[in-house]
N, C-alpha and C positions, 0 to 999 in steps of 0.2 A: 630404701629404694623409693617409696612413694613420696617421700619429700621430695625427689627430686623431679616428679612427672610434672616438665613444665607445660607443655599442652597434652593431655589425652586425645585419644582418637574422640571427631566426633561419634556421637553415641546417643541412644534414647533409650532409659530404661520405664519398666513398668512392671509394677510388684506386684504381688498376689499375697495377704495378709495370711491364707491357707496354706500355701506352700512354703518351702525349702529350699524347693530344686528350681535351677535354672536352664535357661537355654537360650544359647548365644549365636543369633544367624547373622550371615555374613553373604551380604547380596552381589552378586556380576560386573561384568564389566562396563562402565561409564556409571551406575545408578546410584543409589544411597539406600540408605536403610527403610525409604519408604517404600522399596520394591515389593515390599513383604504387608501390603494394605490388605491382602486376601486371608490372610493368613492371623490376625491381630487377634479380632476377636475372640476361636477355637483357642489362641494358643493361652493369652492372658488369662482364661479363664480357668486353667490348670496350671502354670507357671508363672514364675518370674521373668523376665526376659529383659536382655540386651541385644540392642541392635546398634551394628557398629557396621560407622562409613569407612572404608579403607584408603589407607594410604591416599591424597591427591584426590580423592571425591568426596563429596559433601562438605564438611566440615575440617577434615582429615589434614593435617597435612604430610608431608613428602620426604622425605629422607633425601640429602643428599649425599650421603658418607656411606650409608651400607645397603648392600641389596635389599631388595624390595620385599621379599618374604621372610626374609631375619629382621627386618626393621619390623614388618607390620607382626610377628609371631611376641617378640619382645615388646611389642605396647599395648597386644591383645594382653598376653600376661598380665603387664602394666595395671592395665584396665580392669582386670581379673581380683589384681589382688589391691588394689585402690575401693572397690564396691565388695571385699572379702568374699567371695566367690570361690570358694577353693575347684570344684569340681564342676563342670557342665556338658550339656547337653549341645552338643554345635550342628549348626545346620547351614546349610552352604549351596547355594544356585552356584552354576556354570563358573566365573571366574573365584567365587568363593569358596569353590569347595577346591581350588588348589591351596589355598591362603590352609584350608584345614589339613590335609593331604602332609601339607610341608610340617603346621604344628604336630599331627600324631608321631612323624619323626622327631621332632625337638621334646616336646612334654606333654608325652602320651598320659602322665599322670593326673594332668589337670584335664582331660577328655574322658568324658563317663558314657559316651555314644556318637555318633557321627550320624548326619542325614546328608547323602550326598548327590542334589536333586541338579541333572543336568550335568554330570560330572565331565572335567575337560578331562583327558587322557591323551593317547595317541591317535594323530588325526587320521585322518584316509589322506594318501601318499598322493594325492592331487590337490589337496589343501594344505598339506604341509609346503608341498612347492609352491601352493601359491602367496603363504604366508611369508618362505622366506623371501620368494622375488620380491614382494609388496614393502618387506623391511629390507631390501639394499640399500646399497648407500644414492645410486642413483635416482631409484624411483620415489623413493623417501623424500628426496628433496627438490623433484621435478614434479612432483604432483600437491597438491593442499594436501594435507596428514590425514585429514578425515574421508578422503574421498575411498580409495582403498577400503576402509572398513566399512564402510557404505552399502560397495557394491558384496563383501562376505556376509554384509548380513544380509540379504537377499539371497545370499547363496546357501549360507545356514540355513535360513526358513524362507522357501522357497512359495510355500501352500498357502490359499487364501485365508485359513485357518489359523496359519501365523502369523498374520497383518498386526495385528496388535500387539503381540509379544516382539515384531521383528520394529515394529514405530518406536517403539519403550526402547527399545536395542540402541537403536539409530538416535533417539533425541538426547537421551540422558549422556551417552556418551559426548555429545556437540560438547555438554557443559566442563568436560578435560580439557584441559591445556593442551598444546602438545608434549611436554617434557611427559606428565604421568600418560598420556595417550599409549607414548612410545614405550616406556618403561612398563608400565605393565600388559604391551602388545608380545614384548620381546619374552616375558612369564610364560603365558601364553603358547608362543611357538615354542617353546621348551618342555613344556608339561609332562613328555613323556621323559627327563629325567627324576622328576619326583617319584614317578611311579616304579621309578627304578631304584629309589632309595628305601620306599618303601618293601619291596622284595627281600632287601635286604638287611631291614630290622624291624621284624615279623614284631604286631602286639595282637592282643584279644579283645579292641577294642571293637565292640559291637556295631555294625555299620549297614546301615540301608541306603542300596542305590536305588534314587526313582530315574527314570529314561524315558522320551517320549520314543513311541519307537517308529517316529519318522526323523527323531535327530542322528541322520544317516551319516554327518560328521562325524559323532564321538563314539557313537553306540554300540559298532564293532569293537571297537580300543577296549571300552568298559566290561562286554562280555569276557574278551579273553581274561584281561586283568581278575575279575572276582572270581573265574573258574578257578585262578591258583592263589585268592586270598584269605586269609582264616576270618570268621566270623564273618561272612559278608554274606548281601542277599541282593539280588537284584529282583526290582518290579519293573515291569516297562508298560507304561501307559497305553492305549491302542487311542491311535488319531491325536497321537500330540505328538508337538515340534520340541526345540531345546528349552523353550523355559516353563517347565512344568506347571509353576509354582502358580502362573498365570494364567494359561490355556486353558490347564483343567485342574483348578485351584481345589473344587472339592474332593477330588482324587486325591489330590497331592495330600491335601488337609487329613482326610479320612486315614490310610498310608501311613501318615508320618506319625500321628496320635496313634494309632494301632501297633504302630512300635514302640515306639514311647513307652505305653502301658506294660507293654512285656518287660523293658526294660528298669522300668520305674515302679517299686511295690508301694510309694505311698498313692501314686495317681491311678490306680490299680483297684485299690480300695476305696478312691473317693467317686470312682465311676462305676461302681459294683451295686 
């Protein structure tokens, strides 16, 4: 099978001569794998790491034959077993932690943890309509395609607080086409079917949700969900908006490495 990978997703890896273990994050909607500039330093300095553009951003390119989370779960593999990777560690902002969400249903075997910071789930039922009015066929094609997601992300992060996570939002997104715009907009308003797949093929795969707990989008959907999910924990940040990773990076930072270490007995030992 890896003879045959004619392009890999783009991707940037960074080894660690000390470890073994990996961990493979997977950044939001419009950005690339440099969303994660906060986060480098901490993480390299105990792991390996891969960081992958998804599908139609960065690097990436686009599937035209099969949906968008069977394509991108099958080149993540791809990618997985091209750099022999059997097992890792995934970590996922807002649109990436559905990309993880969808692979714990396909191959929970090759997932040895989940970090699931800003997780999409079920929206508040005034976003969900405005999502699906905003993807009809009419307004879709009476308005520019980017204007629409313009005005949600102002609506997502709304606080002066969020200005820079809501800028990052808005610009890197510009850099989609619209074919991937749409395509993975329509993911997106779907999100609470995953979670319903998830329900129903239960694993034990260890999983931390971080939540700003003014991402008043998502952050109702997420509580109900981990009240009835095995192995889950949520954090919710105080005075952050939906992209954790950035607002209050060394929260995020500190959090995720503090699980990690639970999870992980060689990095456990080498911070002891």
């Amino acid at each position: 099978m890896i003879n045959n990978v004619k392009r890999p997703l783009g991707h940037k890896v960074y080894r660690n001569e000390y470890s073994h273990e990996w961990v493979i994050l997977f950044h939001g909607f419009g950005g690339n794998h440099k969303i994660f500039y906060k986060q480098m330093d901490e993480f390299k300095a105990n792991y390996n790491l891969l960081l992958i553009d998804l599908p139609g951003h960065g690097a990436s390119p686009l599937s035209e034959e099969e949906p968008v989370l069977i394509y991108t779960g099958k080149k993540v593999i791809e990618l997985m077993d091209l750099l022999h990777i059997n097992r890792a560690h995934f970590v996922g902002v807002s649109l990436g932690t559905l990309v993880i969400q969808h692979m714990a249903t396909k191959y929970p075997l090759r997932i040895q943890s989940m970090i699931l910071s800003g997780a999409v789930g079920k929206w508040l039922w005034w976003g969900e309509a405005l999502g699906k009015l905003s993807l009809s066929f009419p307004i879709r094609h009476m308005l520019p395609y980017m204007f629409p997601y313009a005005c949600f992300a102002y609506i997502l992060m709304p606080k002066k607080n969020h200005k820079k996570s809501r800028n990052v939002f808005i610009k890197e997104a510009l850099k989609l086409g619209r074919h991937a715009y749409l395509t993975w907009l329509f993911t997106v308003r779907d999100a609470y079917q995953i979670y319903g797949e998830l329900r129903k093929k239960k694993n034990n795969i260890p999983k931390l949700y971080i939540s700003g707990e003014e991402d008043h989008m998502f952050l109702p959907g997420i509580r109900r969900h981990v009240c009835k999910e095995a192995a889950s924990e949520l954090v919710v940040i105080p005075a952050c908006g939906h992209v954790c990773n950035i607002e209050k990076a060394s929260d995020f930072n500190a959090l995720s490495l503090n699980f990690l270490n639970q999870i992980s007995p060689q990095l456990k030992r080498r911070l002891s």
